[in-house]
Structures are given as C-alpha cells and as structure tokens.
Steps between C-alpha positions, in 0.01 A plus 500: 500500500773700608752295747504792762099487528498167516751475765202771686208285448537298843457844660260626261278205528491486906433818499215485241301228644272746724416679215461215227159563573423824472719503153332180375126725495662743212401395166837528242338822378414613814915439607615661203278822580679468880823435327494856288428697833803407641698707220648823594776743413804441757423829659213342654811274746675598781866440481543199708641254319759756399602622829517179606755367223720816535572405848590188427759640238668719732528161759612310176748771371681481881494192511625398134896462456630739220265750527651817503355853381551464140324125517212577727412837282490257232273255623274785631446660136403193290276364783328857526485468142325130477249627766388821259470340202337179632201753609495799262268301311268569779565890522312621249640836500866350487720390269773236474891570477532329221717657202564784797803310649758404383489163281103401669360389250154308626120459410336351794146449337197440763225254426155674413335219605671471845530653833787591697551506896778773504591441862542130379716639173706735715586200763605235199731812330648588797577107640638396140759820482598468868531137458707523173699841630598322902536157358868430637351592882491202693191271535347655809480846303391302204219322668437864686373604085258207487339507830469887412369381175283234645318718780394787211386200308244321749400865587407637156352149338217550734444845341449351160472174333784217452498602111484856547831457709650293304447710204692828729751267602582420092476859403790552840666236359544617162593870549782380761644277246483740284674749717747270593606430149530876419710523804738250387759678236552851716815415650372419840393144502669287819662817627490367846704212384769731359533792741912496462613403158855363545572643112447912595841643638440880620749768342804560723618846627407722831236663234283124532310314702646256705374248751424636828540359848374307713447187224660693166282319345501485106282714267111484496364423170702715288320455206156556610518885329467293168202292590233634313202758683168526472529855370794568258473870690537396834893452392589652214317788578587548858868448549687749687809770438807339603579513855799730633807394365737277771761728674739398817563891524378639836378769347288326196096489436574091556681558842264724652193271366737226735451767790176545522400084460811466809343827703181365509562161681741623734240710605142345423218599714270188684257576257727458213602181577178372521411621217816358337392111672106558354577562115801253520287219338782258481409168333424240693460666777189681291314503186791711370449904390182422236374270763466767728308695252217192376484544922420840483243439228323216617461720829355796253227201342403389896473884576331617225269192486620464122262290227699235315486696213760776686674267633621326188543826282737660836675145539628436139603908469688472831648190356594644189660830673714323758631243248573721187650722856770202515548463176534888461755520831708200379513621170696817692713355749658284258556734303682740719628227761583763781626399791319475808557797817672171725771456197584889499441571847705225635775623222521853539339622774484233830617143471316400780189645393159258462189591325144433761355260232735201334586636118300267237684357193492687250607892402364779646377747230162521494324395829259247444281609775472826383414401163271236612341750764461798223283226290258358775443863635401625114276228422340444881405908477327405108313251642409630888586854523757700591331719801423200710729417822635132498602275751724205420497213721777288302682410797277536821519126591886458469710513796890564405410843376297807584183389324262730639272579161633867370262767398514734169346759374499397124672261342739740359641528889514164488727394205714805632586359833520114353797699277675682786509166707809419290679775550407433918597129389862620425442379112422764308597830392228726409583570157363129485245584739365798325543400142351142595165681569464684199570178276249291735234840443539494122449112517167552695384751261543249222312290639223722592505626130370140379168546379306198620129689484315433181 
C-alpha cells in the first residue's frame, strides 16, 4: 500500500462509514462493472485541480528566495511538462513529447487492466514537481504543497475507489520522477542557489556591461545561454543581428538610441508610468516576468471554462516557450554584454540622470520581457484565438502600484506594450525592445509547430 494513501485512510475511512452500506450490497462483479464506468478521457474534467496548483506556483515563485526570471521559467516548463505527459495517456487523440524534445526519452505504459482518476493523476504530478522544484522555500510554503495536496486528495477519493487512486497517484508518481530525472543534466539544476557565480568576471571597456546603481549588483546567471532548451530552435535558430555598435559620438546610431531611452523618462506621460510599474514584475515583489504570463493563462482556463485536457497541452507549451525564451535571451546578452541606458546616460549625456524602474543585473541586449512577451502572445493566440479581447487582472489586488486589470485587444497588443514598458522603465533601448519580440515570436511559433495530434 502506498505510504501517501495510507497516510489518507483516517479520512477516507470516516468519511466512508455512511456509505459502507450501500457499497457492502455490490457483489465484486457487480463493483468491477461500477468501477469501468468511472473511466473517461481527461476531456471529460474541468480544470480545477490545475488552476488551483498554478496559483499556488505563482504564491510559491514570490515567495521562494533565488527565484529570478531565468529560474522561475525553468520550473514552469518541466512542471507543464510532467502535467502533459502524466495525462496524454488519457487523450486519445494526443501524443506524448517524447523523442520530440530534446534528450526525453520516456515510455509511460498504462495498465489495461486498471483505471485512472485523471483529476487524481494531475493533482499527484503537479504536488511531486512543485514539491521537488520549491523545495528550499521555508516550511510554511512547504506545508502550503501538502495541505494543497491533501484537500484534492479527500475530494477526489470519494469520486473513485482507494485502489483506483492509488493506482493515479503511482502513475503521477512515476512520470514526475521521470521528468525530474530528465531535467537533471540541462544546465539548470539549483539555479536559485547560484544566481551570482563569484568565478564569471564581465569584459571591461565603455563597450560592456557594467553594474548599475542603486545595488551594482553582480551578474545574473551568466551562463544560463548554455543551459540546454527544450527546442534546439528556440536558440540557435532565433538569435539576433548584432546590436548597433557602441559609440560616445553625439552624433552616432548608439548616442541617439541613448536619446530617445533619456527623452522618454524626462518626459513620460501618467499613463506611461503606470504602465512601466504593471509589467515591472520584479522578483519578490511578484512571480517574476513568466509568472505574470502562467497568470494570464490560468485567467484564459477560468474564462474559457477550459477541460483538463487544454489546460495541460497550453501549460507545458507556455512552459516550454518562456523557458527556451530565457535560455534564448541569455544566450544573447552574454554574448553581446551591452551596457545598460543608466551606464551611458549617466556617462555621456546627464550624470544625474535615473532610470523610473531600478536596472536588473545583468546586460541589456535583448529584453527579456519582450522576448518572453513575443512567446506567450504566439502560443496564447494557437491555443485561444487571436480576435478575442483580453483582460488581465495580474495585479488588481496589489496596492503599491496601479493594478487596475488592463484590457487588450489581442494578445499581440499585449506582448507589445509588456516590451515598451522597458523603454518607459528607463532600461531598454528599443533595438532590444523590438528585436526581443521577434526572437520571443519565432520561439512561439516553434512551439506551436510541435505536432502533438495523432
């Protein structure tokens, strides 16, 4: 008997007592026959469970020291990942990932002879990766995953049978350890524990990257461009031109680039600054930039009153877009290591001069919210549509910023103004800005080009 259940059966067994009877009148046959009619497809289940989960992620991924961007994205694609391949075998007209990215390599092989609860196989995946992937939070968080856990569990056991649980909760079981093992060798593992190598030393010259006020804080994971993506294309096959070549001249492509970042603040419009505070997404304070976008899809599922089935296929390709986006953007900035508008401004233009948002650690070419942006609004138009309005309510309940939920006609619009908030933010130029979109656009196409239909 599995531990976990066992652990349940207090519950279970209270609970069961007013309808010993009633179960005690079936004959075995006549249980087994009841048994089968509980099997469905996972199409036949609302998305629950999921929705659920994903907010607790975002609360975790706040919460959790050491996540930044690059870690969160991370932790969203393998656990979008788990949650798809723990049910595919229940979508008959799906397929698995397997052998489609790179280095999965898994058979998950369902029993003929039993029957699955796929709201109960969806709750195990999704409590053994957020469990494994937030396991340095502290123990309030931690015992946050098993009450979560625990309250799907007593819920769903009296939708089945004790073995028929049990038997999801092992098939959960096995494609999260699965996943995690895969997982384990791309380049990423304990990121959040190593956020600042004290080894990397950043090139030195007024062309480079240097640490910006107020903290000057070291670089940001400066290796994470090597970690290895889902999709070999999502990097190698989406890197951009070289950015425009460093110049103090007053008169140079770099310098004027300088003006328009240093224009903009010293003359940004109420609405601009707003919009600046809303896309800001600073860790945490938020559930970082890819945060913000599992937010805007588990508002999409709630909306669109998604089936489970949806919901896993849109969570593990948003995952896989905004962490091979990371990947992708890292692999660029150190690369390049241009210097942030702060560094130049401050340099060559006005020394006194401060940028609206503070200047994260690390270079500035590409924006990772643009590329990040250009992914979610490619794959959220595959999956929902592109001529449907949106609201996003990311930030209605917080209280040191503008929160009130912003409305867009597509999610095109969308990824467009999360990219232009870092040029209102003072961080950007919009080589960066504009360049960052198209390499988050081709990574979205990407992933809508895997053929998961059978």
């Amino acid at each position: 008997m599995n531990k976990r259940i066992t652990n349940l059966k207090i519950n279970y067994l209270i609970k069961a007592l007013c309808l010993i009877v009633v179960f005690s009148s079936f004959s075995e046959k006549e249980r087994k026959e009841k048994d089968i009619t509980r099997q469905t497809f996972v199409n036949a289940h609302t998305s629950q469970v999921v929705v659920e989960w994903y907010d607790l992620i975002k609360t975790l991924t706040t919460k959790t020291k050491g996540y930044t961007p690059p870690v969160a994205a991370r932790a969203f694609g393998y656990t979008g990942v788990a949650l798809y391949e723990a049910l595919v075998g229940g979508m008959p007209n799906k397929k698995s990932m397997s052998g489609m990215l790179n280095g999965l390599d898994i058979n998950i092989e369902l029993d003929k002879n039993k029957i699955y609860h796929w709201p109960a196989v969806a709750n195990g995946v999704l409590a053994e990766m957020t469990r494994y992937f937030y396991k340095n939070t502290n123990g309030r968080r931690l015992r946050a995953i098993s009450a979560l856990e625990l309250k799907f569990e007593e819920q769903l056991i009296l939708d089945t049978s004790e073995e028929i649980y049990e038997d999801s909760y092992l098939l959960a079981k096995e494609t999260a350890e699965k996943i995690i093992q895969w997982s384990g060798n791309d380049g990423g593992r304990d990121g959040s524990l190593h956020n600042f190598p004290p080894e990397y030393t950043s090139p030195v010259g007024d062309q480079y990257w240097e640490p910006t006020p107020p903290k000057y804080q070291a670089a940001l994971q400066p290796y994470w461009g090597t970690n290895r993506p889902f999709l070999t294309a999502n990097v190698e096959g989406t890197q951009p031109r070289e950015p425009i070549p460093f110049s103090s001249d007053s008169k140079s492509e770099f310098y004027k680039a300088a003006e328009v970042v240093y224009n903009t603040v010293e003359n940004l419009t109420p609405e601009q600054q707003v919009i600046a505070e809303y896309w800001a997404d600073d860790p945490t304070t938020t559930a970082t930039p890819p945060g913000h976008s599992i937010s805007i899809l588990n508002q999409l599922i709630k909306r669109n009153n998604a089936k489970l089935d949806l919901a896993a296929e849109a969570f593990a390709k948003l995952g896989i877009g905004v962490s091979d986006a990371f990947i992708s953007c890292w692999k660029t900035k150190y690369k390049t290591v241009y210097p942030r508008p702060i560094t130049y401004i401050n340099a060559y233009i006005d020394v006194k001069w401060k940028s609206v948002l503070s200047t994260p650690p690390f270079p500035e070419y590409t924006s990772g919210h643009s590329v990040q942006s250009g992914a979610l609004a490619e794959i959220m138009t595959d999956l929902f549509g592109g001529d449907k309005g949106f609201v996003d309510r990311t930030h209605e309940n917080r209280k040191d910023i503008n929160g009130i939920p912003r409305t867009y006609k597509n999610f095109y619009e969308m990824a467009e103004e999360a990219a232009i908030s870092r040029l209102y933010g003072g961080i950007h130029y919009m080589e960066a800005i504009n360049l960052g979109l198209e390499q988050g656009y081709k990574i979205g196409k990407n992933v809508n080009a895997l053929n998961l239909n059978k």
